[in-house]
C-alpha positions as CSV (number, residue, x, y, z in Angstrom):
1,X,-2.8,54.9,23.6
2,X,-1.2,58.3,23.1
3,X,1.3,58.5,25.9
4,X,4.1,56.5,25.2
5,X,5.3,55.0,28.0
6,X,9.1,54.6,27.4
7,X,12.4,55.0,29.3
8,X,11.8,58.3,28.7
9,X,8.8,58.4,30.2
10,X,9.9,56.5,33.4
11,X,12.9,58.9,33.4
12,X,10.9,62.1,33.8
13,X,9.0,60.7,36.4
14,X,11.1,59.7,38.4
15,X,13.3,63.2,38.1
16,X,10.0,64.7,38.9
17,X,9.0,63.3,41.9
18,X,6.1,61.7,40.4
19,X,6.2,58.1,42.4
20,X,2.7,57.7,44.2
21,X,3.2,53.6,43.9
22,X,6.1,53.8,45.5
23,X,5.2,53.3,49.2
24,X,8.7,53.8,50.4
25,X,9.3,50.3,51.9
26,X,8.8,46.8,51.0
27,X,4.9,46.1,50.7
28,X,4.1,43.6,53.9
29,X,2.3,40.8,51.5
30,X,5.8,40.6,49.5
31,X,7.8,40.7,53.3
32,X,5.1,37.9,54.1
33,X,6.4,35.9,51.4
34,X,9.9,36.4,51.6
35,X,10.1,35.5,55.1
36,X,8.7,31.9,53.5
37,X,11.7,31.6,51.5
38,X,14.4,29.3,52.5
39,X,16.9,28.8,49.3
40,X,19.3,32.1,49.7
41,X,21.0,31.0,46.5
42,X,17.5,31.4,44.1
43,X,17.7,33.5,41.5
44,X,15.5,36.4,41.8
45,X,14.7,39.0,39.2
46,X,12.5,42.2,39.9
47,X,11.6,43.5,36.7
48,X,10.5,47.6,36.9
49,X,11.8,47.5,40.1
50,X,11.9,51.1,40.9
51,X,13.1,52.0,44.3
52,X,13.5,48.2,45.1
53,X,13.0,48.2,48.7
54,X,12.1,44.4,48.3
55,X,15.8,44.1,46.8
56,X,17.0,45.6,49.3
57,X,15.3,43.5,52.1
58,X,16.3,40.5,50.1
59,X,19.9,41.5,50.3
60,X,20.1,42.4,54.1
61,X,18.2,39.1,54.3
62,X,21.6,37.2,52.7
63,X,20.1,36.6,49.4
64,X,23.1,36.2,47.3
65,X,21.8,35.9,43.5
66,X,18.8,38.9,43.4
67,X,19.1,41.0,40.3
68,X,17.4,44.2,39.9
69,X,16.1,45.7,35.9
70,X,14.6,48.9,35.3
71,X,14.2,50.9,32.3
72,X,14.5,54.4,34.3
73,X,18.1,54.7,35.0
74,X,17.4,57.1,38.1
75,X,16.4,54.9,40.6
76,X,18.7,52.8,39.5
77,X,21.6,55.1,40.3
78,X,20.0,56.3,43.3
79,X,19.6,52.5,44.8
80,X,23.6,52.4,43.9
81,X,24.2,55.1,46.1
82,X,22.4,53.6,48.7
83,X,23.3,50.3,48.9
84,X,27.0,50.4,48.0
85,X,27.2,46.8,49.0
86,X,24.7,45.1,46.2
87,X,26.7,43.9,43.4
88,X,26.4,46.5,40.5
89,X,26.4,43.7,37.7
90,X,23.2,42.9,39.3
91,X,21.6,46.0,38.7
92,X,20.1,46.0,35.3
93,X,19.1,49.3,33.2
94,X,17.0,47.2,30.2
95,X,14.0,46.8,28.7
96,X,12.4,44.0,29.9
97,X,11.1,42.7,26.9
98,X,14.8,42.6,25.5
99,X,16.5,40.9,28.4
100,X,17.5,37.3,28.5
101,X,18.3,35.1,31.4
102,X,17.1,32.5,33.7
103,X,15.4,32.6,37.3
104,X,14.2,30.9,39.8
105,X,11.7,33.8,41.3
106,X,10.5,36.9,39.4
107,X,8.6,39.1,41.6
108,X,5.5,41.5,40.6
109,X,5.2,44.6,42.5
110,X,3.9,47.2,40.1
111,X,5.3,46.3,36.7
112,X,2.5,44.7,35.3
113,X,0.3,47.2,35.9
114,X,2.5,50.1,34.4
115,X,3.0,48.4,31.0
116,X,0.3,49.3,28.5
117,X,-2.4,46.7,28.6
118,X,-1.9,45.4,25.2
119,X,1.6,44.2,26.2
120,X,0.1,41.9,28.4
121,X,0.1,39.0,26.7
122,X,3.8,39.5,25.6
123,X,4.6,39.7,29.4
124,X,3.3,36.3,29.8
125,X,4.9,35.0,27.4
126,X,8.4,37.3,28.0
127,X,8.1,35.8,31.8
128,X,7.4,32.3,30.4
129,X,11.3,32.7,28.5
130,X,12.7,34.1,31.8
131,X,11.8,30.9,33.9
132,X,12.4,27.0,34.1
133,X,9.6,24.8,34.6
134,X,8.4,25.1,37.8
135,X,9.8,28.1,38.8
136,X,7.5,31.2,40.3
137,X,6.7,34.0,39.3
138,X,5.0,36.0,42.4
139,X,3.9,39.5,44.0
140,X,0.9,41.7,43.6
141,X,-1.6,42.6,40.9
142,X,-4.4,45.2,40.8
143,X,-8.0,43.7,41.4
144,X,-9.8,46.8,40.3
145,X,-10.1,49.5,37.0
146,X,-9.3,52.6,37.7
147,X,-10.9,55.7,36.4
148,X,-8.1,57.9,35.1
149,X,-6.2,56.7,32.3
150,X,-3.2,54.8,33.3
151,X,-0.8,54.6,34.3
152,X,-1.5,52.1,36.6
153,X,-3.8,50.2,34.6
154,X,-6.2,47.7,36.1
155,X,-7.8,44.3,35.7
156,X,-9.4,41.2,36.9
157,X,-9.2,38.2,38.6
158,X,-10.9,36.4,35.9
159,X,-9.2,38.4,33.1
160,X,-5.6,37.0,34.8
161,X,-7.0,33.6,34.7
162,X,-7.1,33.8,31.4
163,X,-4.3,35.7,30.4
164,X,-1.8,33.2,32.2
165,X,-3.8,30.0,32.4
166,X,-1.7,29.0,28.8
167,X,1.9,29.2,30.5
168,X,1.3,28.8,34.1
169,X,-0.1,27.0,37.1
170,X,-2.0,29.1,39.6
171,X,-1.0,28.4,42.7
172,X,-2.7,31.4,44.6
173,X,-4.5,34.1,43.3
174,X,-6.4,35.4,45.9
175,X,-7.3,39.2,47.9
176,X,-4.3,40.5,50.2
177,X,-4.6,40.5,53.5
178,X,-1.9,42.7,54.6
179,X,-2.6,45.7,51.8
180,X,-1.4,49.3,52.8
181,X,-4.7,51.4,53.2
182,X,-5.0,53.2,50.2
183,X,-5.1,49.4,48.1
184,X,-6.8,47.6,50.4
185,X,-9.7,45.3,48.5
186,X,-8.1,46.1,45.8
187,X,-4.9,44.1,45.4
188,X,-4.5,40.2,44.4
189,X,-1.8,37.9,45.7
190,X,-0.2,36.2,42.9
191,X,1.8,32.8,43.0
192,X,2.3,31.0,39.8
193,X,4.7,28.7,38.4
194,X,5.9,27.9,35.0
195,X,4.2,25.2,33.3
C-alpha cells in the first residue's frame, strides 16, 4: 500500500477538511445501543475516535469512565474546546496499537475500516489485550468493498467471522437498521465479547 496512513496522515486530513465519515452526530445504531446501557461506571474506550460525538453523548448521558484515543491530535484539541467539562486525562493522542489498558466496552465506529487491511488481524488481537473476558467490543463495520482505494476499506460478513471467531464470541453481527442514507445495506452491527 503506498499511502502511508500515519498520524501524519490523519493530521492533514483533518486540517483540510477532508472528513466525509464524519456524519457530524452520533450514528443512530450506536445511540440505539447506548440507550441499552445501564452501568454509568463501565469503562469505555473509542479508539480513532475522531470528532467523538458518541463521547460526547456518553458524557451528557453521566457516563463517568469514557476515554477517548486518536492518533490526529486536531480533533482532539478541537473536542477540548468543546466540551470543556470531559476530563482531559481521558482524552488520549496514541497509537492504538501502542496503548495499554483495560475496558469494559470499546466501541467501533470507523476505525477499523481506516486502518490498512493487513493490520487487521493485529486489531483483533490489540482489542483482545485491551478487554477482560467477557467484556464487548461493539459498533459498526462496513458490509461492502469499495471501489476506490481506501481509505475506508471494506469487507465481509464472513471474512469478520473469521477474522474474530479465535478471540471472541459473536453475539450480533447482523445489517443495521437505522443506517444514515448514504450506508444504508451496507453497514453491520457488531456485538462481540472477549473470549
Amino acid at each position: 500500500m503506498e499511502k502511508k496512513l500515519n498520524d501524519q496522515y490523519w493530521e492533514s486530513r483533518y486540517l483540510n477538511g477532508e472528513t466525509g465519515w464524519d456524519i457530524g452526530e452520533i450514528s443512530a445504531p450506536l445511540l440505539n445501543f447506548f440507550l441499552q446501557l445501564k452501568d454509568k461506571n463501565i469503562r469505555i474506550l473509542i479508539p480513532g475516535c475522531g470528532n467523538a460525538h458518541e463521547a460526547a453523548y456518553l458524557h451528557q448521558q453521566g457516563f463517568k469512565n469514557v476515554f477517548l484515543l486518536d492518533f490526529a491530535m486536531s480533533p482532539l484539541n478541537n473536542f477540548k474546546k468543546e466540551h470543556p467539562d470531559f476530563p482531559t486525562d481521558h482524552i488520549i493522542h496514541d497509537d492504538f496499537f501502542k496503548h495499554q489498558n483495560k475496558y469494559d466496552l470499546i466501541v467501533e465506529q470507523t476505525f477499523f475500516c481506516a486502518l490498512n487491511p493487513e493490520l487487521r488481524k493485529q486489531y483483533v488481537d490489540h482489542m483482545a489485550e485491551l478487554l477482560d473476558s467477557g467484556a464487548h467490543l461493539s459498533g459498526l463495520l462496513f458490509h461492502c468493498e469499495f471501489e476506490n482505494e481506501g481509505p475506508p476499506f471494506g469487507g465481509s460478513k464472513e471474512e469478520y467471522i473469521q477474522l474474530f471467531d479465535e478471540k471472541f464470541f459473536i453475539q450480533k453481527m447482523e445489517p443495521c437498521l437505522h443506517s444514515i442514507s448514504p450506508r444504508s445495506g451496507n453497514e453491520l452491527f457488531i456485538d462481540l465479547i472477549r473470549k
